[in-house]
Structures are given as C-alpha cells and as structure tokens.
C-alpha positions in Angstrom: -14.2 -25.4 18.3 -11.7 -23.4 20.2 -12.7 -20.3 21.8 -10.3 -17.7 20.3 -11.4 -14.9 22.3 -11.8 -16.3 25.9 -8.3 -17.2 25.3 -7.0 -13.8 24.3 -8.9 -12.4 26.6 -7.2 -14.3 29.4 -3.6 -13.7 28.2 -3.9 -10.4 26.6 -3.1 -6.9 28.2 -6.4 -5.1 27.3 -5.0 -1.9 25.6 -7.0 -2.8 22.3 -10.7 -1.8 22.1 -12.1 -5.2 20.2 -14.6 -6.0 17.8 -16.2 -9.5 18.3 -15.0 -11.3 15.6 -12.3 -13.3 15.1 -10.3 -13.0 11.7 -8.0 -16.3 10.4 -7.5 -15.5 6.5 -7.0 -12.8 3.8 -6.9 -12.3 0.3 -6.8 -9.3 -1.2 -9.6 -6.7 0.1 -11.1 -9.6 1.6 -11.0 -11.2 5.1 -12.3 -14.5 6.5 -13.3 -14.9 10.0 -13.4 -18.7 12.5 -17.0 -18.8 11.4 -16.3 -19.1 7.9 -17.9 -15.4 7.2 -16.6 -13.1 4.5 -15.8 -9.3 4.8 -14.7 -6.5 2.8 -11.9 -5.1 4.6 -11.7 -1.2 4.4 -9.4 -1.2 7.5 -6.5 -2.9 5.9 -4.1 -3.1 9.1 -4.9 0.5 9.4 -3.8 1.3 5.9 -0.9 -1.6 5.9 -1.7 -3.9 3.3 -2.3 -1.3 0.6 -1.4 -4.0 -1.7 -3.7 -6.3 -0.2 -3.8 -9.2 2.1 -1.5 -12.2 1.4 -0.3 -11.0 -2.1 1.8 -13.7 -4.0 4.5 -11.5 -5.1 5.5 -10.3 -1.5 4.6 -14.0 0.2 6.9 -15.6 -2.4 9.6 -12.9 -1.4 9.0 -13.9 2.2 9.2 -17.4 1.8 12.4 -17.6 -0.4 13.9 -15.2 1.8 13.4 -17.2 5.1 15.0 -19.8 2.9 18.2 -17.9 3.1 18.8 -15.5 6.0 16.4 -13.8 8.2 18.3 -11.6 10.4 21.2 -9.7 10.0 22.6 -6.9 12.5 23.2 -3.7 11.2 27.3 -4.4 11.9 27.2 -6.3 9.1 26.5 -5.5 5.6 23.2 -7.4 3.8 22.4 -7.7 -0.1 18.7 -7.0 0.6 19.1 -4.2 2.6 21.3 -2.5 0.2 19.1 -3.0 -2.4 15.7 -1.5 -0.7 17.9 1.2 0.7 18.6 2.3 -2.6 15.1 2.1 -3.9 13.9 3.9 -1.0 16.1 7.2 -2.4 14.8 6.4 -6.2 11.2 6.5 -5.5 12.0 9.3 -2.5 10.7 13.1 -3.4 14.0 15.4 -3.9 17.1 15.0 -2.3 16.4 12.4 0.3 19.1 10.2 0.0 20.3 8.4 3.2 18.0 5.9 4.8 17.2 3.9 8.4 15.5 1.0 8.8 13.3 0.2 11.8 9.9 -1.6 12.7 6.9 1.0 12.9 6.0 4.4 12.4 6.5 5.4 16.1 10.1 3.9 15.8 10.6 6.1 12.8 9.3 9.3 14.6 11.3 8.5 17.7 14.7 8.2 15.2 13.8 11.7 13.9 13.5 13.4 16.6 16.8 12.0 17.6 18.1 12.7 14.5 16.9 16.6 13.9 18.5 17.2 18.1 21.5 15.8 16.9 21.7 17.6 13.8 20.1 20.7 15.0 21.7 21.2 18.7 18.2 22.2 19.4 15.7 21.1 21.2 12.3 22.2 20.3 9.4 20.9 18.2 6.5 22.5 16.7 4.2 20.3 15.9 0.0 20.3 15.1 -3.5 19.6 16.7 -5.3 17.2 16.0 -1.8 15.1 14.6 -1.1 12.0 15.5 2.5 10.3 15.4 2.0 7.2 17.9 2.2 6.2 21.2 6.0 5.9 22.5 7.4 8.2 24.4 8.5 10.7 22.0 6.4 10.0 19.3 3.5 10.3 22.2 5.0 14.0 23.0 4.4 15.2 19.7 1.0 13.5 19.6 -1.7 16.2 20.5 -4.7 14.3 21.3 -5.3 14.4 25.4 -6.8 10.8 25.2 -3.5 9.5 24.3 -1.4 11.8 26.8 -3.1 11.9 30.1 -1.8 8.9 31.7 1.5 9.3 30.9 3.0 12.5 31.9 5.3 14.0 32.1 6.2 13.4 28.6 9.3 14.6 26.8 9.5 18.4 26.7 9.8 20.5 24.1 6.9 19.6 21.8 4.2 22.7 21.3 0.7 22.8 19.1 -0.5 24.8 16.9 -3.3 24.5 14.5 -3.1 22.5 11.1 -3.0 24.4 7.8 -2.3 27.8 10.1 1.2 29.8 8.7 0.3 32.6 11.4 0.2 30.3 14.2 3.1 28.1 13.3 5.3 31.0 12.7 4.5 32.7 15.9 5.4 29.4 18.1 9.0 29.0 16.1 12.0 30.2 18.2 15.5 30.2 18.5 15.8 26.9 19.8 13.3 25.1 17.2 14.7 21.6 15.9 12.3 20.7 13.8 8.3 21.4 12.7 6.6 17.9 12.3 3.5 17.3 10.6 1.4 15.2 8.6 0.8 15.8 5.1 -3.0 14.4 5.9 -4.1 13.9 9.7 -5.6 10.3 9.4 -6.2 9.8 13.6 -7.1 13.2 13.5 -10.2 13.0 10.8 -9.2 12.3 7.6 -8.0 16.7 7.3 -5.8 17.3 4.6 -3.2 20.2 4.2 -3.6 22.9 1.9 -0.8 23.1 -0.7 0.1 27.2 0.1 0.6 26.1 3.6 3.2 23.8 3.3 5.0 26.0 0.8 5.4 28.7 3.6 6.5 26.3 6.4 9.0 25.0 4.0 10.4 28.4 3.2 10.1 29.2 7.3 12.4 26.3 7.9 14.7 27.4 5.5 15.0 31.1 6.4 15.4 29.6 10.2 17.4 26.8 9.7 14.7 24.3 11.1 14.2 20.8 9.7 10.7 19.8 8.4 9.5 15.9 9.5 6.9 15.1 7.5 5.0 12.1 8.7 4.0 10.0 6.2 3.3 6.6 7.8 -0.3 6.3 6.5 -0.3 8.5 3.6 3.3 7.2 2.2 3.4 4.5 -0.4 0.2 5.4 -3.1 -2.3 5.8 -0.5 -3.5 9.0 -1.6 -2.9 9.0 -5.1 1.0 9.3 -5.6 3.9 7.6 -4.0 4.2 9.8 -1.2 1.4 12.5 -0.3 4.1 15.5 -0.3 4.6 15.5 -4.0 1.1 16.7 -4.4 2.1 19.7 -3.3 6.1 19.9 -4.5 6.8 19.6 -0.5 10.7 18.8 0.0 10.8 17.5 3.5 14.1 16.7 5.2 13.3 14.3 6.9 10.4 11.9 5.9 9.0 9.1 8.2 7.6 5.6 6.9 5.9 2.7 7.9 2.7 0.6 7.7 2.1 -0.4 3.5 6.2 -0.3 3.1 6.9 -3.8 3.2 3.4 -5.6 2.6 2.2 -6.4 6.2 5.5 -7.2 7.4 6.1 -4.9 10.3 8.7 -2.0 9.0 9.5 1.6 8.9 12.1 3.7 7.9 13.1 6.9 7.8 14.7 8.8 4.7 16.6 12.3 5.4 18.7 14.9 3.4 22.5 14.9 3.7 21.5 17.7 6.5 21.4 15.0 8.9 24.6 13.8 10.1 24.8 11.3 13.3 27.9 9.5 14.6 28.2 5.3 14.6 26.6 4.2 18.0 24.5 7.2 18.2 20.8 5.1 17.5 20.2 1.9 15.8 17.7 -1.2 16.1 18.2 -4.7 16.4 15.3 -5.7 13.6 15.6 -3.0 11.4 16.4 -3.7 8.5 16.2 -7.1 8.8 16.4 -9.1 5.7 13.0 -11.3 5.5 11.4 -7.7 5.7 13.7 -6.2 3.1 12.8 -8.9 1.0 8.6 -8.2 1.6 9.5 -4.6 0.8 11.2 -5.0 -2.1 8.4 -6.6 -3.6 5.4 -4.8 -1.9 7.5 -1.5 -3.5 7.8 -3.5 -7.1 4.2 -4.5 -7.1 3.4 -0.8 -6.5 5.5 0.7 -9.5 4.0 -2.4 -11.7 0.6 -2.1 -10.9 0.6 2.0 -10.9 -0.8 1.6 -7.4 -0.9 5.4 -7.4 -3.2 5.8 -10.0 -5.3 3.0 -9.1 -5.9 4.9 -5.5 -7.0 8.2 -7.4 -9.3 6.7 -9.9 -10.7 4.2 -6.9 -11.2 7.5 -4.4 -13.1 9.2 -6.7 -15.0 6.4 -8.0 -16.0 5.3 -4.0 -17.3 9.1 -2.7 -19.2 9.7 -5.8 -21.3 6.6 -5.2 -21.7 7.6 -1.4 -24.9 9.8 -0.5 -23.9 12.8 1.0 -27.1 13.9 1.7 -27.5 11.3 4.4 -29.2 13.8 7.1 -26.2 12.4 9.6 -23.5 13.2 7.3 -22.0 16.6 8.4 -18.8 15.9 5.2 -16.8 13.7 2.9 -13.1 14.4 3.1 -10.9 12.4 1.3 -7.1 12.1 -0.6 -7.0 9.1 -2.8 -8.3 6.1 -1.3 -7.8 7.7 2.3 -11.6 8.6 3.0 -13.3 9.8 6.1 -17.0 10.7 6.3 -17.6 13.1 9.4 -20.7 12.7 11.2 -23.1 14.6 13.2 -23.1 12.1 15.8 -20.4 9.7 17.5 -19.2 7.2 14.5 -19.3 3.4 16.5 -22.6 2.7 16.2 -22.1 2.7 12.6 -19.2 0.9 12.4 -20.5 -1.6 14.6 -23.7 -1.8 11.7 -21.6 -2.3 9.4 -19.5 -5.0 10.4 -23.2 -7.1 10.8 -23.1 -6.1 7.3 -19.7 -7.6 6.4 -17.6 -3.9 6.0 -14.8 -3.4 8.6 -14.0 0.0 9.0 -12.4 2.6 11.1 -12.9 5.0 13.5 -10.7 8.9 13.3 -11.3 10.5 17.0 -14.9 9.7 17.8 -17.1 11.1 14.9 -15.6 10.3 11.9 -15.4 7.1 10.1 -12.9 6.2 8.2 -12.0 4.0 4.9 -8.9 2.7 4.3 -9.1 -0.6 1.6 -6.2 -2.0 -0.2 -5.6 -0.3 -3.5 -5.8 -3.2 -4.9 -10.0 -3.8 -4.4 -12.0 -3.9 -7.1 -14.2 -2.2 -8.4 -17.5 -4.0 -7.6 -16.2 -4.5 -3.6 -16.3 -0.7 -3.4 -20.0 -0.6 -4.7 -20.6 -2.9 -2.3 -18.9 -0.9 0.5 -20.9 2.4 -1.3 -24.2 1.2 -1.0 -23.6 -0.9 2.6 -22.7 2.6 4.1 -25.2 4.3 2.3 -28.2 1.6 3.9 -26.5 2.1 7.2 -26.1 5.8 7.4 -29.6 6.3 6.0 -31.5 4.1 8.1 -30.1 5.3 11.2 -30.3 8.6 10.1 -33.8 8.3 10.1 -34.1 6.8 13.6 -32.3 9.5 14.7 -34.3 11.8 12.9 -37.8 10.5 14.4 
C-alpha cells in the first residue's frame, strides 16, 4: 500500500501541524481513513461542510456544472453568478445588497479592508483580542494572536486591540481617522467566546455617530452554524459590511463579501481571478438551497443543546462549556492536545481554539445518535484523564 504520508511529507511545506491519519472518504458527519477506519467528524473542514461531507445535492450541482462552464472572468457576465449574487442579498440581514465573490475568508477580509479605506479615506482599524481573521497580510494585521504575528512583521499599520465585548475600551481607541471596527460575532480561534447582544448594539450606534463602518466577520459563524443564517441576527446587528466563507458553497473553496450601498469602489480597483467562478456558484447555490430546505438553522439549535446537555460538566478538568448553536468549545484547566489526540484513538476528530480549549464543530446535518456518541466519547476521555491528573 502506498505510503500517503512519507509522500506528503517529502513534497509538502510543513506549515500544517498533522494528525497521523490519513483521510480518503466522506459522507455526511462521517469520515473514512486509508486503513478502512471510521470517524465521526466534529472538525468538518473547520466548520466547512456544515452540510456535510459529499452531499448529493451540491455534488450533483458540481458535476453538471463542470458539464458546462467552469470558469468565467469577472469581465464577463455568468448566469450562476447572478443568480447566487442575488440569493446572497435575500438571505443577507438588512440592507446588504451588493456582493463580491472570492475564495476564502482571508480573501474576503483583505477586500474589506480595501473596501472600508476606499470608502472611508481613512485608515484605521479597531479591531479585538483574542480575534482571528486569517493569515494574509492584512487579514494577519487585524489578527491579534502573537503566535500568528511574530514572524512576519512589520505588518500593515493601522490595526489596534481592544478587548471583546468591552464598549469602554472600543470607544476610547476610535479616532478621527477610524475606517472601520472589525469583529467577530463569536471568536472561534479565539475559544469559542461569544458577544453579548448590548455590546454590539453600542458599537453599531458608535459607528454611526462617527461615520465608521462595522466588518463583521462571519466566516465560521455565517451560514446556520450557530442557530440562524448568520450569527448577527441574534442580536438585530446591521453590519455594513459582512465577510463569508468556509460552509458557503459546500466544501468548495469560496468567500464573499456582502456590503451596504455605503461602499462604493471604482472598476479596476480589486477583483480575483476565481471568484466567483461558476463550478463554485453552482456548489453554492445548492449548499445555500439545501440549507433553507432542511431548516439547517434550527437543526444547529436543537443539535447544540441536545450535545452540551449530554456532556458532564463536572469533569474535574473542565474549567466551562461555551457554545452558540452547534459551535461548542469546552475550556479546560489544562492544555487541550492530549485530549484530542484520545479521542481520535477513539474515532472523534476534533479541534483545538488557542491551546486549552477544544472545540466541536460537526456538520448540521449529524444525527442524533453520532452526537451521543461524540457525548459520551468526550465524557470517557475527559474523565479518565481527569482522574490521572487528579492522582
């Protein structure tokens, strides 16, 4: 049997951490390795295929399109693109109504930060701790984690912290030369921490009263992760520019970003050559569909609940449970890989969020008795070695 790993390991840049294991099939919450060994999959892509791996109505999508047309510059017009442009604005919150396509969440921040400069003739960003909004250039600047930023500075200037879910602090680091505030709605690389409804309300009123754009970044909370098509309209949060990415289009790499009529920007000013391409118009047009059909939203409330109320919180290494729909993170007392690495012996991949917290993100589309497994394999693994650190 080939040796899959000794030959990635010989061609690939290392700038992945790995798990041994190497994965060749999925269906739905489920993932097969080269061994021929089963696994529930809470990592999902990190939170991409929401609607779960390989599913028929997006692969059929894929397939017919590549039947027709796969790419398509943005010079020219394109029936798909048209057509997921305009759902994008009828599932958006408010008055989003103008759309770009790109490939991944980091391209999406990059275009907003563009786009609020542009719009704004200002500079400056505030942005929060603990947030992460990936590792380009830009998107890197307004990332605050040191791990991510050491290596690579100087960094584009501009971007200043401030702590989540603190008004006090945000409003004292605005100034006249403020472009945008950008934040998540939930800080998933950060540890599953979730903003508090009153918050948001007074940056959005802030932003108005200083004529600063808010960027929300919803590349893993958008699309019914936490409970309803985007995380914002938990909290009747009008962004004006929103950012998109991982479930959009199904596992097909995409992003986009949605904005208010605030943002004007000339022909020539940005663009990409595969946004917007049509094979992944196509996947999103049907990952989006599926969504609406299947009330993926609800099914990620009801399926949240459902998992932390079968997990033991009393688990002496358990310091808390935090979780937004099917977006979990259980925060321990001690440094998380040791029980991730458990776990995978015990079929459940899972993720790290900064180095103590472990993280689930499943399709929405798992059933019911997967996440009682998942409950009660986390449960065994966070007990027993609980109790070895305990002795």
């Amino acid at each position: 049997m080939m040796d899959y790993k000794a030959l990635q390991d010989i061609y690939e840049l290392d700038v992945y951490p790995k798990r041994d294991v190497v994965l060749i099939k999925g269906k739905n919450a489920h993932v097969w390795d080269n061994q021929g060994r089963v696994y529930i999959d809470c990592t999902a892509g990190h939170g991409v295929a929401s609607i779960g791996h390989c599913n028929e109505q997006v692969t059929q999508a894929i397939a017919a399109q590549a039947r027709m047309l796969i790419t398509c510059s943005g010079i020219f017009y394109n029936d798909k693109r048209a057509l997921l442009m305009k759902k994008l604005v009828e599932i958006a919150p408010g008055n989003l109504k103008k759309v770009f396509l790109c490939n991944s969440g980091t391209e999406a921040i990059e275009a907003a930060i563009k786009f609020a400069r542009y719009a704004t003739k200002k500079e400056k960003f505030v942005c929060a701790t603990r947030g992460f909004h990936g590792r380009t250039m830009g998107a890197l600047s307004a990332t605050h984690q040191p791990e991510y930023r050491k290596d690579f500075e100087p960094l584009v200037p501009g971007f200043s912290f401030v702590p989540f879910n603190n008004f006090d602090k945000l409003e004292q680091a605005v100034d006249d030369k403020t472009a945008g505030i950008l934040l998540e709605v939930v800080q998933g690389e950060g540890g599953v921490h979730i903003g508090k409804p009153d918050y948001f309300e007074k940056v959005r009123r802030l932003c108005d009263e200083r004529n600063i754009l808010l960027i929300v970044d919803e590349v893993q909370t958008g699309f019914c992760r936490t409970g309803r098509m985007f995380a914002c309209q938990h909290f009747h949060v009008q962004p004006d520019i929103l950012c998109l990415a991982k479930a959009i289009a199904g596992g097909v790499p995409m992003g986009a970003v949605l904005c208010t009529e605030k943002i004007h920007i000339l022909s020539g000013k940005h663009g990409s050559t595969f946004g917007g391409n049509p094979l992944s118009c196509a996947a999103a047009i049907a990952a989006i569909d599926f969504m609406i059909e299947n009330r993926l939203d609800h099914e990620a409330e009801a399926k949240g609940k459902y998992l932390v109320e079968r997990l033991d919180p009393k688990a002496s290494v358990i310091r808390e449970i935090r979780h937004f729909g099917l977006m979990v993170g259980i925060e321990l007392k001690s440094k998380v890989k040791p029980y991730i690495l458990k776990l995978l012996e015990k079929g459940v991949l899972v993720l790290p969020a900064g180095s103590t917290v472990l993280r689930l993100l499943p399709p929405l589309t798992i059933t019911y008795e997967d996440l009682d497994t998942v409950a009660e394999k986390i449960n065994d693994v966070l007990r027993s070695q609980s109790i070895e650190t305990h002795e």
